[in-house]
C-alpha positions as CSV (number, residue, x, y, z in Angstrom):
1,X,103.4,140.0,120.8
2,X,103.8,137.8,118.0
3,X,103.4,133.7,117.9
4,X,105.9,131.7,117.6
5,X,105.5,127.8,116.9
6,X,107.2,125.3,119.7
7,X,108.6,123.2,117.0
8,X,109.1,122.4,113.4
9,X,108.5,119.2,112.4
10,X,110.2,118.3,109.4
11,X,110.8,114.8,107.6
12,X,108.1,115.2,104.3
13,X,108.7,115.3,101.5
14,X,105.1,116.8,99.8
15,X,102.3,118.5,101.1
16,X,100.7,117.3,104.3
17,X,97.1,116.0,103.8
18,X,95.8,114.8,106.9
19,X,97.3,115.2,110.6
20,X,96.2,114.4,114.3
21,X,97.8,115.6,117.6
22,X,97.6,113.6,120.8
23,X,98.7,115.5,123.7
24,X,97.6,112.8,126.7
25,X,101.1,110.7,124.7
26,X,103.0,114.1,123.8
27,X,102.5,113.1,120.3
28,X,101.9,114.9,116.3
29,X,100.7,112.3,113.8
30,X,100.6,113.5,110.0
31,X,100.3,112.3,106.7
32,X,101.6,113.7,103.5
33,X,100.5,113.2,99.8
34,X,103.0,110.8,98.1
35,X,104.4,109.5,101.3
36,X,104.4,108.0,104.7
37,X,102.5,108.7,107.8
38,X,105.3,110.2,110.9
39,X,105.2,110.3,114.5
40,X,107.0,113.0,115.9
41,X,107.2,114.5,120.0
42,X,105.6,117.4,120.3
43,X,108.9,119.4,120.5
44,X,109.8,118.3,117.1
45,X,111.5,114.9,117.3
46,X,110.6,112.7,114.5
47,X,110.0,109.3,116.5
48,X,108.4,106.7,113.9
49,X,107.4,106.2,110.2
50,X,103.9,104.7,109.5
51,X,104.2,102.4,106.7
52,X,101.3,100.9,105.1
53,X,100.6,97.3,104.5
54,X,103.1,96.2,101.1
55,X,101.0,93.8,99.6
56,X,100.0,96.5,96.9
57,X,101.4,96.4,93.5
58,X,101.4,98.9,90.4
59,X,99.8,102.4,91.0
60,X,98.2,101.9,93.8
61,X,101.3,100.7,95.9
62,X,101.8,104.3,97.1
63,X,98.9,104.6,99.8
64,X,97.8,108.7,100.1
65,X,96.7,108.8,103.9
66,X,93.5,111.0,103.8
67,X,92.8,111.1,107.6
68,X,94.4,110.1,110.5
69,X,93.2,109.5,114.7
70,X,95.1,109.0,117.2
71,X,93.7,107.7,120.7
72,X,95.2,108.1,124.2
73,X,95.9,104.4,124.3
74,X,98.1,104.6,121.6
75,X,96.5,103.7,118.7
76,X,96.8,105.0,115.3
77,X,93.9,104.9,112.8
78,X,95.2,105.7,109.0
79,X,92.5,106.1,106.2
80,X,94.0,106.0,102.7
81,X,92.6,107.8,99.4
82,X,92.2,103.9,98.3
83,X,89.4,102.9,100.8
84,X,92.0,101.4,103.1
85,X,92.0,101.9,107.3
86,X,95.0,100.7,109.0
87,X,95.2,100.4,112.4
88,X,99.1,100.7,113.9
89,X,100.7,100.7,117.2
90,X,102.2,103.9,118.8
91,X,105.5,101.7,118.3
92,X,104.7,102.1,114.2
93,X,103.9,98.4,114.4
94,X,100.5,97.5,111.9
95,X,97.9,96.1,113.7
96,X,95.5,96.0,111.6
97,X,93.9,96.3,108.2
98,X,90.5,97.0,106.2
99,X,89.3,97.7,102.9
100,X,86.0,99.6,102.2
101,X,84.0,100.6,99.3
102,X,82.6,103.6,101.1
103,X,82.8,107.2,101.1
104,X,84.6,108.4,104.3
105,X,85.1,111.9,105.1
């Protein structure tokens, strides 16, 4: 027998970096290099895009999520290349935001 995936998820346009499934909400959370975080069901749907906070300018303004959680609440925790965590709804709604000089892998 061979494996076969339940879905494709599709909607990126570059390499995914970072991802997170929540299966208590039914839920696939990922990130991809030059874009936005998307929620998608788990049979594929794409539900919501994660943007990031817009008050960047120049280089920087495109945020490179670098890891993603997701809790059973429905919370979404989105750590940038850029030393930025954002905190967002499972209705893509941003909840919160905070920079750090820090390492975090």
């Amino acid at each position: 027998d061979f494996a076969t995936p339940r879905a494709v998820l599709t909607g990126h346009d570059y390499e995914i970096t970072c991802a997170a499934i929540c299966a208590e909400l039914g839920l696939v959370i990922s990130g991809s290099k030059e874009g936005p975080c998307l929620i998608h069901s788990m049979n594929g749907d794409l539900l919501r895009t994660l943007e990031g906070p817009e008050r960047l300018q120049g280089p920087e303004s495109c945020l490179r999520p670098k890891l993603i959680q997701a809790s059973r609440e429905g919370h979404c925790v989105i750590y940038y290349e850029n030393g930025l965590f954002c905190v967002f709804s499972v209705n893509g709604r941003l909840q919160a935001t905070m920079e750090t000089d820090d390492n975090i892998r």
